[in-house]
C-alpha positions in Angstrom: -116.3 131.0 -44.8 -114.1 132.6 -47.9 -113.9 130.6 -50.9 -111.7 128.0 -51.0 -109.8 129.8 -53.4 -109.2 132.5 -51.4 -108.6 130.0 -48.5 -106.1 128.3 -50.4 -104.2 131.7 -52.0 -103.6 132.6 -48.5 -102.3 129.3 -47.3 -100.4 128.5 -49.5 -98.8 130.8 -52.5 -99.6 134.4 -52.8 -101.4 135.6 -55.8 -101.9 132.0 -56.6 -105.4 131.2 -57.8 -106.9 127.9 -56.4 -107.0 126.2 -59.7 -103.2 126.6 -60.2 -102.6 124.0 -57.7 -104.0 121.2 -58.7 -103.1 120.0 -62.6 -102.0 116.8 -61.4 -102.7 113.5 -62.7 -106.0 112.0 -61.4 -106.2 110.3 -58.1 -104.2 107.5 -56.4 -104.9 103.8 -56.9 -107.8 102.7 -54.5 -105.6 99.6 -53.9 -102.8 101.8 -51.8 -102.9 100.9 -48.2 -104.2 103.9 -46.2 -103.9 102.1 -42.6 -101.4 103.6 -39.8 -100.1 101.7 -36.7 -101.2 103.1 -33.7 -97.4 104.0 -33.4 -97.1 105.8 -37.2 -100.3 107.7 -36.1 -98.6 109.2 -33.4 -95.7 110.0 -34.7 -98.2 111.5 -37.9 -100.2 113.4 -35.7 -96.8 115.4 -33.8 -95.2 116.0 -37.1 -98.5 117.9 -38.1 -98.7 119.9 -35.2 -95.1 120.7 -35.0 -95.8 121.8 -38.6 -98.8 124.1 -37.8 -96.5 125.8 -35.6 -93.7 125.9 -38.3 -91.3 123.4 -36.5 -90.0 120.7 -39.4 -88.0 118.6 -37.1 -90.4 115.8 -35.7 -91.5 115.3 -39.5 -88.0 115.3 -40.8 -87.3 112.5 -37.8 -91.1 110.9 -38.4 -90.5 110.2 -42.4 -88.5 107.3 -42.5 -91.2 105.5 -40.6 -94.1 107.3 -42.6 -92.5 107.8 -46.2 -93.8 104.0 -47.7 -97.5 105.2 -46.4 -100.2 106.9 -48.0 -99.1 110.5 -45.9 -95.6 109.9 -46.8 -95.6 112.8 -49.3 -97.2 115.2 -47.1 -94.8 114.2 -43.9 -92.0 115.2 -46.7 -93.7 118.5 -47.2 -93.8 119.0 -43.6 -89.7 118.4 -43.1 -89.0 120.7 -46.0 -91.6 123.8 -46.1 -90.8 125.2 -43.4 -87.4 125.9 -43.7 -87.6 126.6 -48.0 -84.9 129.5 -47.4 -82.4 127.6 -46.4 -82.4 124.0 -47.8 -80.3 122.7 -51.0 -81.3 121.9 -54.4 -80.0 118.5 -53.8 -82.9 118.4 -50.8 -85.8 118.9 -52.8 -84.5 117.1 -55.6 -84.4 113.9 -53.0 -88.1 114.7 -52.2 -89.2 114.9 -56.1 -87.4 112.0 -57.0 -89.3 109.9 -54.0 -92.7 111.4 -54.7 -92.6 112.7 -58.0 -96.5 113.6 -58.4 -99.1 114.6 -56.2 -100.7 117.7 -54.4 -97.8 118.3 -51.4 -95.4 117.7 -54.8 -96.8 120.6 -56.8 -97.0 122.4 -53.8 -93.8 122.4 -53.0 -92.6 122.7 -56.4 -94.4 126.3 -56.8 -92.9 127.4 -53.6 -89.4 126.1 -54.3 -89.5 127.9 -57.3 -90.5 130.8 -55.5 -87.4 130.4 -53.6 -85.0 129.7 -56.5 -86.3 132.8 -58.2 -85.7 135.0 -55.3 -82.2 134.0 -54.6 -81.8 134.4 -58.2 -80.0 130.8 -58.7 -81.2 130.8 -62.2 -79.3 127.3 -62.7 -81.7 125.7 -60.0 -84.8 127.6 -61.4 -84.4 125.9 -64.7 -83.8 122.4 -63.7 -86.7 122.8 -61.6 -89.1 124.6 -64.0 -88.2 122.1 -66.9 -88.9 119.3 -64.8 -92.6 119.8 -64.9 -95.4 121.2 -66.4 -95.3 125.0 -67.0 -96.7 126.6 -63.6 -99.4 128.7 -64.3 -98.6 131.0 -61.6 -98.6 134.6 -62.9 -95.3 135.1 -60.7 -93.2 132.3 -61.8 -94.2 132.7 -65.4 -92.1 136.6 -65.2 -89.6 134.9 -63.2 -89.1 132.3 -66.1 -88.7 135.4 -68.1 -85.7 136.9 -66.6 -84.3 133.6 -66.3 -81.5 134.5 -68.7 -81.3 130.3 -69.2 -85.0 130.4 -70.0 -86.0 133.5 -71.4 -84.4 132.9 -75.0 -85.7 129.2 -74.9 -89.1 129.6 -73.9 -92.0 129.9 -76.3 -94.1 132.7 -73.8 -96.0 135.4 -74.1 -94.6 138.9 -74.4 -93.1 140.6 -71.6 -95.5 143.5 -71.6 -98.6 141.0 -71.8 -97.1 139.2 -68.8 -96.6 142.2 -67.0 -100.1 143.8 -67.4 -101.9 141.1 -67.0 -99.8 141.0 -63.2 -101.2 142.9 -60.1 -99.6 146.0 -59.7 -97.6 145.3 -57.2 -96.6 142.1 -58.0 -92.6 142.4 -57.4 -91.6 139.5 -59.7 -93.7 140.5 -62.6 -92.2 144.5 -62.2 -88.5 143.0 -61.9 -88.8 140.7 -64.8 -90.3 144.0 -66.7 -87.3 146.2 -65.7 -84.9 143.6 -67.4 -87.4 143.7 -70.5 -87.1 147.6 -70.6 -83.4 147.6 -70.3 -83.0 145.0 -73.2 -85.6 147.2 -75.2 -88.0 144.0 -75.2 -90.8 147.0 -73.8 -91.6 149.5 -75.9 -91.8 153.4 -74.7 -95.9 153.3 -75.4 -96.1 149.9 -73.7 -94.4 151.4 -70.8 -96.5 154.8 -70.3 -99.8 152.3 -70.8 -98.2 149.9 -67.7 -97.9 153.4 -65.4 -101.3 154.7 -66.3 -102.6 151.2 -65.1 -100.4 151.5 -61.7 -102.2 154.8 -61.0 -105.3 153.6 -61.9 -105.0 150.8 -59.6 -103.3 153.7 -56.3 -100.0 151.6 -57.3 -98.2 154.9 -57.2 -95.3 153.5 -55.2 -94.9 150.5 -57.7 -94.9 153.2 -60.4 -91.9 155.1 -59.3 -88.9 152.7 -59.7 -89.7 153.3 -63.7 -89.2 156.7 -63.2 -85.4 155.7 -64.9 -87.2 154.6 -68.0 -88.7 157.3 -69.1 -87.6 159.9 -71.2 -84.5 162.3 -69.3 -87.3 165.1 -69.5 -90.3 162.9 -67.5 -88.0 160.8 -65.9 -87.3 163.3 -62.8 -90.8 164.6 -62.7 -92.1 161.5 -62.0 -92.0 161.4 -58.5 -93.6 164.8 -58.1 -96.6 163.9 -59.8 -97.2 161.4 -57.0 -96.0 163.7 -54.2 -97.7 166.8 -55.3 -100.1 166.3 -58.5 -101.9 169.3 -58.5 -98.8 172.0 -57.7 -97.2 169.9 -60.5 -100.0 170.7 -62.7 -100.7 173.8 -61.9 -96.9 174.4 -63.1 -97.7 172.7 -66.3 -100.1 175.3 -67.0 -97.8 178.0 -66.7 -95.4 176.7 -68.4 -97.4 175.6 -71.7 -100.3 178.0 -71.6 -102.2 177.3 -74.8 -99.2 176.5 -76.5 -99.0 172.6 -77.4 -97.7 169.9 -74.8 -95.2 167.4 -75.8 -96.7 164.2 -76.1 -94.9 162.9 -73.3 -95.6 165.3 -71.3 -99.5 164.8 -72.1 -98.6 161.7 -70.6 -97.3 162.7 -67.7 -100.3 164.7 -67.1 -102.9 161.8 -67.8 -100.7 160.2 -65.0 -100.7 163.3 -62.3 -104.3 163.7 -63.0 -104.9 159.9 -62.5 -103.0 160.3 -58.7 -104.9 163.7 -57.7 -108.4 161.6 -58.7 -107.4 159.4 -55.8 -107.1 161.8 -53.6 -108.7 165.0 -54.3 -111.3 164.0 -57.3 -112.9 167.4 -56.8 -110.0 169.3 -58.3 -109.1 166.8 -60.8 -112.8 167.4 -62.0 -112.0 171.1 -62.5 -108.6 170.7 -64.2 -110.0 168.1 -66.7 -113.0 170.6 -67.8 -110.4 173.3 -68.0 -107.6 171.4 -69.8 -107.8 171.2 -73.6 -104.7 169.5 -74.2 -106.6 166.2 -73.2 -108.6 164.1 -75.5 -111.9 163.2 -74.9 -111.1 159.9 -74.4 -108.5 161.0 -71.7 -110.9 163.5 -70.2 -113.8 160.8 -69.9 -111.0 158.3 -67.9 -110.3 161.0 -65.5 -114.1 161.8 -65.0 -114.6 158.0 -64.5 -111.5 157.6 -61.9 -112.8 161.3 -60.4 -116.3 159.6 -59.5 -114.8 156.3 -58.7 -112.6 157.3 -55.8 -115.6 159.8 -55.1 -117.8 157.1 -54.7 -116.2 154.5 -52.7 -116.7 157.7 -50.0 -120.4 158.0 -50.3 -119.2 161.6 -52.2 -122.5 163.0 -53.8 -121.0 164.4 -56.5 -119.9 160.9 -57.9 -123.0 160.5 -59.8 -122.8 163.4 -61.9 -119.3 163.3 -62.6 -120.0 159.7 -64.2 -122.5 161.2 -66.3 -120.3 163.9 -67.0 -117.7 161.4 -67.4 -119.9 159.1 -70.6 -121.1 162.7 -71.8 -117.2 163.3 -72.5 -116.9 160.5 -74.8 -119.5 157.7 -75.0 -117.4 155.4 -76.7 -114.7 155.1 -73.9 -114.7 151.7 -72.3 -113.5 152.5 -68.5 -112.1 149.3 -66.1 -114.8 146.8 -65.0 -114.4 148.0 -61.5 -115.3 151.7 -62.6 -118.2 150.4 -64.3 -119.4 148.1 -61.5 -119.1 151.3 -58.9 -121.5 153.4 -61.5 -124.1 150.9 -61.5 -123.7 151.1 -57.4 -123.7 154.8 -57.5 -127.1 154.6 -59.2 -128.5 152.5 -57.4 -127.8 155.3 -54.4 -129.6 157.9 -56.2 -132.1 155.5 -58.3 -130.6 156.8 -61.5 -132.1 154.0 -63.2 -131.2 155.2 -67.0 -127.3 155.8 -65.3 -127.3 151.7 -63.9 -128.2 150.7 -67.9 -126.0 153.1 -69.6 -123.1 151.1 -67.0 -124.3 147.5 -68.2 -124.2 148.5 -71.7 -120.5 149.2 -71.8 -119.8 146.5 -69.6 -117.8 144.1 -71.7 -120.2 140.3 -72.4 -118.2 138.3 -69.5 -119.3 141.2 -66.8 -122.5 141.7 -68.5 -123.3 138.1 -67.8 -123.0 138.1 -63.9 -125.8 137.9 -62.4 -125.2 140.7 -60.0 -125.7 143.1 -63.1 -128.5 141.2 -65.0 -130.0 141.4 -61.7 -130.2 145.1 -61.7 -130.5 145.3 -64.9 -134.1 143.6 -64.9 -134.3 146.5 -61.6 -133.6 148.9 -63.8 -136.1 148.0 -66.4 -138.9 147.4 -63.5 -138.7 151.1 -62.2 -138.6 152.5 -65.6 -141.9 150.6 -66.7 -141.4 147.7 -68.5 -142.7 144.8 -66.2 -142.5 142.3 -68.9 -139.0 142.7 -70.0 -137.8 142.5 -66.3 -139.1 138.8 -65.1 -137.4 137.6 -68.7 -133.9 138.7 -67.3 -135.4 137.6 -63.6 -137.2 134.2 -63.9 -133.3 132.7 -65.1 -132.2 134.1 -62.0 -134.2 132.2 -59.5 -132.5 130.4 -57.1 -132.6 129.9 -53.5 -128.6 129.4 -53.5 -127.5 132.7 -54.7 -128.1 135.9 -53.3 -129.0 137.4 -56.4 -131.3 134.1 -57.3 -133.0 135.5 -53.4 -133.8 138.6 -55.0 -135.2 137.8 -58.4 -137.8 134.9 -56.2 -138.1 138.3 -53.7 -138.9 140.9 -56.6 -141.0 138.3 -58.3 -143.0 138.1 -55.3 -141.9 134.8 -54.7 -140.8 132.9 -51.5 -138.1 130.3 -50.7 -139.0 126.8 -51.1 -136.7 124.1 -50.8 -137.7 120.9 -53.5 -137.2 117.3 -52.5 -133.4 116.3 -52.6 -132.4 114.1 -55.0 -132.2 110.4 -55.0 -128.9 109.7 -52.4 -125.8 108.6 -54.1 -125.2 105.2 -54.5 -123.5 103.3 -51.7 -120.9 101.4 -54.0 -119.7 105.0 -55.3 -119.4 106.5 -52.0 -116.9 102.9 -50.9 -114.8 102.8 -53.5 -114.1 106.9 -53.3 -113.8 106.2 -49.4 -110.8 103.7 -50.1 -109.2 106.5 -52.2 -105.9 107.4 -51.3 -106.5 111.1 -52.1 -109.6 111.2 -50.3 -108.3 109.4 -47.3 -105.7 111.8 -47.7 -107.5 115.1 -47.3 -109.7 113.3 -44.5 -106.6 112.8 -42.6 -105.4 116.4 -43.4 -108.8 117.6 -42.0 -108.7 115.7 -39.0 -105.5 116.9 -38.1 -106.2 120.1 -38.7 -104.7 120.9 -41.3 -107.6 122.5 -43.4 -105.8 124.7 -45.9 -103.5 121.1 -46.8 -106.8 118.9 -46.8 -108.6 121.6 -48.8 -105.9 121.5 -51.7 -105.7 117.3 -51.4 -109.8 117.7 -51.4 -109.8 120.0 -54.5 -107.5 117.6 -56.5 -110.4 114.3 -55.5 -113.4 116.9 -56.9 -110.9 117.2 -60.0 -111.2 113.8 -61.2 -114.9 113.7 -60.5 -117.4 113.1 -63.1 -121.2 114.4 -62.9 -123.5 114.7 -59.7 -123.8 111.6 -58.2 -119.5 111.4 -57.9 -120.0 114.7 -56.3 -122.7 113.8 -53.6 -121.1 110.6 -52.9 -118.0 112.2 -51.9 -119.5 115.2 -49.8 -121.1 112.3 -48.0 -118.1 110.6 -47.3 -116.5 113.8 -46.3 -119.4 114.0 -43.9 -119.4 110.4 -42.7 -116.2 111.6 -41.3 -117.0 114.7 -39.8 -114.9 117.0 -42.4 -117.7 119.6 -42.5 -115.6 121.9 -44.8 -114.9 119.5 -47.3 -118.4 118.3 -48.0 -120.0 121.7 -47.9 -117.2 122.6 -50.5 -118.3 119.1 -52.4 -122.1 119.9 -52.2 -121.2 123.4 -53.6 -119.8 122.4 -56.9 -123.2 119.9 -57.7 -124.1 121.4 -60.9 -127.8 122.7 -60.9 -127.4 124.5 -57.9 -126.5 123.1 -53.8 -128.1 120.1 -52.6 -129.4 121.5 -49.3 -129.5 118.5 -47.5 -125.7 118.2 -47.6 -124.0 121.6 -48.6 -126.4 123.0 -45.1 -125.4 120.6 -42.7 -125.8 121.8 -39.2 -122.9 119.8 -37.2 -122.6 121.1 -33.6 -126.6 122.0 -33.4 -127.4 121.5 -29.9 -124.2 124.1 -29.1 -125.6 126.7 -31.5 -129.1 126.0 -30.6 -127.5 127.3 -26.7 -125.9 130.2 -28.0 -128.8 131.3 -30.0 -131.1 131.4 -27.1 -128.7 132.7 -24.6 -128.0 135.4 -26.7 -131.7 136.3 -28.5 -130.2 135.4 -31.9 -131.8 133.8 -34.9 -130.5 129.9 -35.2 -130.5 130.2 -38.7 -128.3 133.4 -38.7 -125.8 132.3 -36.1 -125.7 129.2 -38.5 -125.5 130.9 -41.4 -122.4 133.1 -40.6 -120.7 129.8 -39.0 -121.5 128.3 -42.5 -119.7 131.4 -44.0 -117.0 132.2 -41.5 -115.5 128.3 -41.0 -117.6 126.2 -42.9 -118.1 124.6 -39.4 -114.2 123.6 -39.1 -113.9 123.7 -35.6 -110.0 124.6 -35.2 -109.6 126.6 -38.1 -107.2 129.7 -37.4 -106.8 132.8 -40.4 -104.4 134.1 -41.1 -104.2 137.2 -38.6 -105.4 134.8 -36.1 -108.9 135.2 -35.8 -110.2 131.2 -34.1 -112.4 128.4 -34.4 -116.0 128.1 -35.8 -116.8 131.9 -35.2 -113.8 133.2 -36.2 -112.9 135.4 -33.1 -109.8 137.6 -32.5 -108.0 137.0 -29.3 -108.2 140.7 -28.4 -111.9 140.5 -29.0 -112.4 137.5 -26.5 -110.9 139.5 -23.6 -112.9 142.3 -24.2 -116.0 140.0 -24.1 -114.6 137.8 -21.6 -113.9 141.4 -19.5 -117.5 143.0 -20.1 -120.2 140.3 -20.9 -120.7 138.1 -17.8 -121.8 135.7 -19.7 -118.7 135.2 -21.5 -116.8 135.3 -18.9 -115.4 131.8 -18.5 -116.1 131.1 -22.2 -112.8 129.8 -23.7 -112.1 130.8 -27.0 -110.5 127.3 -28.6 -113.2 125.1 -27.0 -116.4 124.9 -29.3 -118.9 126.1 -26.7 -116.7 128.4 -25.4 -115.9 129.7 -29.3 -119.8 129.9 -30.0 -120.4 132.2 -26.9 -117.6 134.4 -27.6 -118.8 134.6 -31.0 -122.6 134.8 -30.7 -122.3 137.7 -27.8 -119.9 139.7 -29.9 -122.9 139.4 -33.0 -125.6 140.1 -30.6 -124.1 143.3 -29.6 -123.6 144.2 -33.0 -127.6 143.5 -34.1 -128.2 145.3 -30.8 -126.0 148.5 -31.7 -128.1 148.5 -35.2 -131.1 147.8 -34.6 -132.0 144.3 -34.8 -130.4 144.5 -38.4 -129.3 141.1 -39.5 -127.5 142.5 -42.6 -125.8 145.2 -40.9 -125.0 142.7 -37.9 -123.1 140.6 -40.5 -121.4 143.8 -42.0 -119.9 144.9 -38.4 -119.2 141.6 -37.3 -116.6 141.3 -40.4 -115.6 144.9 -40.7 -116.1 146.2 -37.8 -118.7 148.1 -35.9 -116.4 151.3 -36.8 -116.7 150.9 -40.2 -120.5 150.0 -40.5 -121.2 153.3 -38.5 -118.9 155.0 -40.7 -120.7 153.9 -44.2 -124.0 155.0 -42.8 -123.0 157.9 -41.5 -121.9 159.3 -45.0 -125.3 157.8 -47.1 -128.2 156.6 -45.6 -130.4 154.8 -48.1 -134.1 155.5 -48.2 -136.3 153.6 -46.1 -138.1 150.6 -48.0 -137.7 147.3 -49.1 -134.6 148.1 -51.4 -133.0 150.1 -48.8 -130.8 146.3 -47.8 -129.8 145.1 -50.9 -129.0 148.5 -52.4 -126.6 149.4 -49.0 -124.9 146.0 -49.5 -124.3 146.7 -52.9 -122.5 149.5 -51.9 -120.3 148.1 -49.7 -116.9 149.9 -50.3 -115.0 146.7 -49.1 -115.1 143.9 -51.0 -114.6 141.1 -48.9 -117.7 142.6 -46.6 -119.9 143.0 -49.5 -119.5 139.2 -50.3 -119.6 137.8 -46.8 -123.1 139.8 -46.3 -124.7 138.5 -49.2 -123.2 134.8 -48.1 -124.7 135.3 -44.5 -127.7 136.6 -45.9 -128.5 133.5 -48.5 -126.8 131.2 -45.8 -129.6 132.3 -43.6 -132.7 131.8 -45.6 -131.9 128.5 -46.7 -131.3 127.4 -43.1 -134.4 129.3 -41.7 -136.4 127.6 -44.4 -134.5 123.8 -43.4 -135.0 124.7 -39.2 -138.8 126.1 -39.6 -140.0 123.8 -42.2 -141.7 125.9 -44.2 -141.0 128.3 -46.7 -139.8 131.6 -46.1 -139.9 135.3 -47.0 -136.4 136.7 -48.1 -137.6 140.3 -47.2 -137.5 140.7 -43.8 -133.8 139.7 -43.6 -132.4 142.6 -45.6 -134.1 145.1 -42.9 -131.4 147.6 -41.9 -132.9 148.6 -38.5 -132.3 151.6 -37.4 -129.2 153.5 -37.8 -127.0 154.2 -34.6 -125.4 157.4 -34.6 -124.0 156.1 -31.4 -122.7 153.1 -30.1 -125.8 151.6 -27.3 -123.2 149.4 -25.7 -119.3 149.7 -24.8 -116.9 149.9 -28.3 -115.5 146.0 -28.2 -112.7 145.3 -30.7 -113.7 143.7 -34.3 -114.2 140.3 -34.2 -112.8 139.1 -37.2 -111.3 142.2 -38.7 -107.6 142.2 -37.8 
């Protein structure tokens, strides 16, 4: 399962983060009637479906019946959403004036906003953004900067602190800074400082439409320092020889360097050393970007062109990214001095993650000091977190679960029950409409104060079968998860089935269910990968066409979804050698890409050789759903065997194919 923040980004708002969506007031009144008529239901129920399949007509014809209940704002979302790019001002405004608060409000506030901004009716934009609280949306905060009805008005940061602060290719954010750079709101510095973080960041394409911006003697070279860096360099040479650079043309070279580091680090190495117009400061970033993009390809060079690169100038801070790919790149050669040196210039917020206090106890333990080590490790322990796995692992320490806590009161979990937000998301959920009951589910935990709130309404999530919601609920109980709840195990006697048709491990197979759907049964992503194991069409006919025994197996059923699923993840831990870890890692990136990463590094047999190849996971969305499966797995190994476990044995990598030991089948998630 992602996050629900990254569930929600991709439902709902691009580049929103989850908690932009919900800085509402608190929940409805409990006295709201949250009954339907059998006839309201089924006119509900069609309007959500026709929604799913972005149809607004049977909710547009359903609201006057279902406006004056508790769904009535969301029916209204339904009729208007799906056809933002072509209704009125006047439409919305109806909508806001009948249900002016709530989650399907805010919602459709943000994304009529969106809308305004992009038509550029600036007159619309500024009722609307006025209306309401600020949005805290990244996006609409630049568009309400080249609002020219807003922009003189509004008491906002600067442009260029907007701007950086956006992803690189975010388009609002560079349009807004375009109108900034014309007016002379951006200065020439801030601008070269914006492009050097665009090619740090491969943004190269975003970079160019500034090209105009730049001085007439940079502007037109612009381009050819994406195109071809290092002839444009090269010709730089030449041209200057020892003789001093301009300073913008210093620039421009920082910038050509940055874009040949992406794609040939080896020569942007050699220029640097060579170059002496460049600062150390400037030399050390292109060492650090050299080994960076070196790394991500299991290069072996990386690791000395980061030391080269902190040998250049020890003061220079690079990116957190940079720094978190030098701690992995020591890890690869157990560089142990190398992984401290990367912690120590982290800045405190990264330095507190417990991914790098994690290695930096590591660190410590290999180079002697025992002591110092379970100090940083015994804070870690946790059987929730992968890193809280591996301190209990490397303190010799196995996985016990403790008596749950005393169950929540039965008066707290009625009275949230007869909640109109809760009944809300429930309803949401059981339509299946999980991205719409996640945000109506986020705004309930909002309002919620301490842990018993918190268990009481996972168990009324579960009470009514919205898996999802309470593992979500159970998630946020401070102190850790409540295992009892948060590792429910809904549709056992199914998985128990596919487990021993297919030789798997129950607790694995429920472990990446936990992680791929949090056990919502007709949950669809966003490039169509279905149901509780998250399959791809393409890859159930290739299963369906060469596994007999998932022949028949139909992919939206739940059985049917769980053989698909298990068969496709037993082939996998078949094709690497009864690896859990790297059975996870194929089954969301692909067996291609597995292959590919061991191919290029092998880690050293041993205990460490799991957790240190996870760590170097080049993508990040694998590297997170491994160590999810992975903890997923021990805590329901140690709930299904009643006894505690060893973490070890789990993070074995098998052995590595170099060929495939059954036929290629499509990825199974991976679009």
């Amino acid at each position: 399962m992602a996050t629900v923040a990254a569930i929600l980004k991709h439902r709902f708002i691009p580049g929103a983060a989850a908690t932009c969506l919900f800085l509402l007031g608190g929940a409805a009144a409990a006295s709201a009637d949250t009954t339907l008529s059998a006839t309201q239901a089924r006119r509900l129920s069609a309007a959500a479906v026709a929604f799913s399949q972005g149809d607004y007509r049977p909710a547009a014809h359903a609201l006057p019946a279902l406006e004056n209940t508790y769904m009535g704002p969301w029916v209204g979302y339904w009729a208007l959403q799906p056809r933002l790019k072509s209704i009125t001002q006047s439409q919305y405004q109806r909508y806001a004036d009948r249900f002016p608060s709530g989650v399907a409000h805010h919602l459709l506030r943000q994304q009529w906003l969106l809308q305004l901004a992009h038509r550029k009716d600036w007159p619309d934009f500024t009722e609307v953004y006025q209306a309401g609280s600020p949005p805290d949306l990244l996006t609409l905060r630049c568009d309400a900067a080249r609002d020219p009805l807003l922009a003189s008005t509004l008491s906002v940061v600067s442009p260029f602190v907007l701007w950086s602060g956006a992803a690189a290719g975010n388009h609002a954010c560079n349009a807004m800074a375009r109108t900034a750079l014309k007016e002379g709101r951006i200065s020439q510095a801030e601008l070269w400082r914006r492009l050097q973080q665009m090619y740090e960041a491969s943004a190269f394409s975003a970079a160019l439409p500034f090209a105009p911006f730049l001085p007439a003697a940079q502007s037109g070279q612009l381009a050819q320092s994406v195109k071809t860096p290092a002839a444009w360099i090269s010709q730089q040479i030449q041209r200057y020889g020892a003789a001093p650079w301009p300073v913008e043309q210093t620039h421009l070279l920082v910038l050509a360097l940055l874009r040949l580091a992406a794609v040939h680090p080896a020569q942007a190495v050699q220029f640097t050393r060579n170059l002496r117009v460049l600062s150390s400061a400037e030399k050390s970033l292109i060492l650090y970007n050299s080994a960076y993009h070196a790394t991500l390809t299991f290069r072996p060079e990386s690791g000395r062109w980061y030391a080269e690169a902190y040998a250049a100038d020890a003061q220079f801070h690079p990116r957190p990214r940079i720094l978190a790919w030098m701690v992995r790149t020591a890890l690869r050669e157990h560089n142990w001095r190398m992984v401290e040196q990367a912690v120590e210039q982290m800045d405190p917020a990264q330095r507190a993650q417990r991914q790098w206090r994690f290695w930096s106890a590591i660190a410590l333990l290999r180079r002697g000091y025992p002591q110092a080590a379970r100090s940083l490790l015994t804070p870690l322990e946790s059987p929730w977190t992968y890193y809280g796995q591996l301190a209990m692992a490397t303190l010799q320490k196995p996985l016990v679960l403790r008596p749950t806590d005393p169950p929540a009161s039965p008066r707290a979990e009625a009275s949230l029950d007869e909640q109109v937000a809760v009944r809300r998301a429930i309803k949401l959920y059981q339509l299946g409409l999980y991205y719409d009951a996640l945000a109506e589910w986020n705004q309930v935990l909002t309002d919620l104060r301490g842990t018993p709130a918190i268990r009481a309404a996972a168990r009324v999530a579960f009470a009514h079968r919205s898996w999802l919601l309470g593992i979500h609920a159970s998630s946020l109980i401070p102190g850790g998860e409540d295992w009892e709840q948060g590792y429910v195990l809904p549709y056992a006697r199914e998985i128990a089935a596919a487990a021993a048709q297919t030789g798997l491990r129950k607790a694995f197979l429920a472990g990446l269910i936990r992680q791929e759907s949090g056990f919502a049964r007709g949950i669809q992503s966003g490039v169509g990968a279905q149901g509780l194991m998250q399959v791809m069409p393409a890859t159930a006919n290739w299963l369906q066409t060469h596994i007999p025994a998932a022949a028949n197996a139909d992919l939206h059923s739940t059985s049917g979804n769980l053989i698909l699923g298990s068969n496709y993840l037993h082939l996998q831990q078949q094709q690497f050698g009864g690896s859990e870890l790297l059975a996870a890692a194929a089954y969301n990136a692909g067996p291609a890409a597995a292959k590919r990463w061991l191919e290029r590094w092998t880690p050293a047999p041993g205990p460490w050789a799991g957790p240190i190849f996870t760590a170097n996971i080049p993508y990040r969305e694998t590297r997170h759903y491994v160590q999810r499966v992975l903890t997923n797995t021990s805590v329901y190994a140690a709930i299904l065997d009643r006894q505690p476990q060893s973490i070890w044995p789990q993070w074995h990598l098998g052995t590595v194919p170099m060929r495939a030991t059954a036929p290629s089948a499509p990825s199974s998630t991976a679009p």
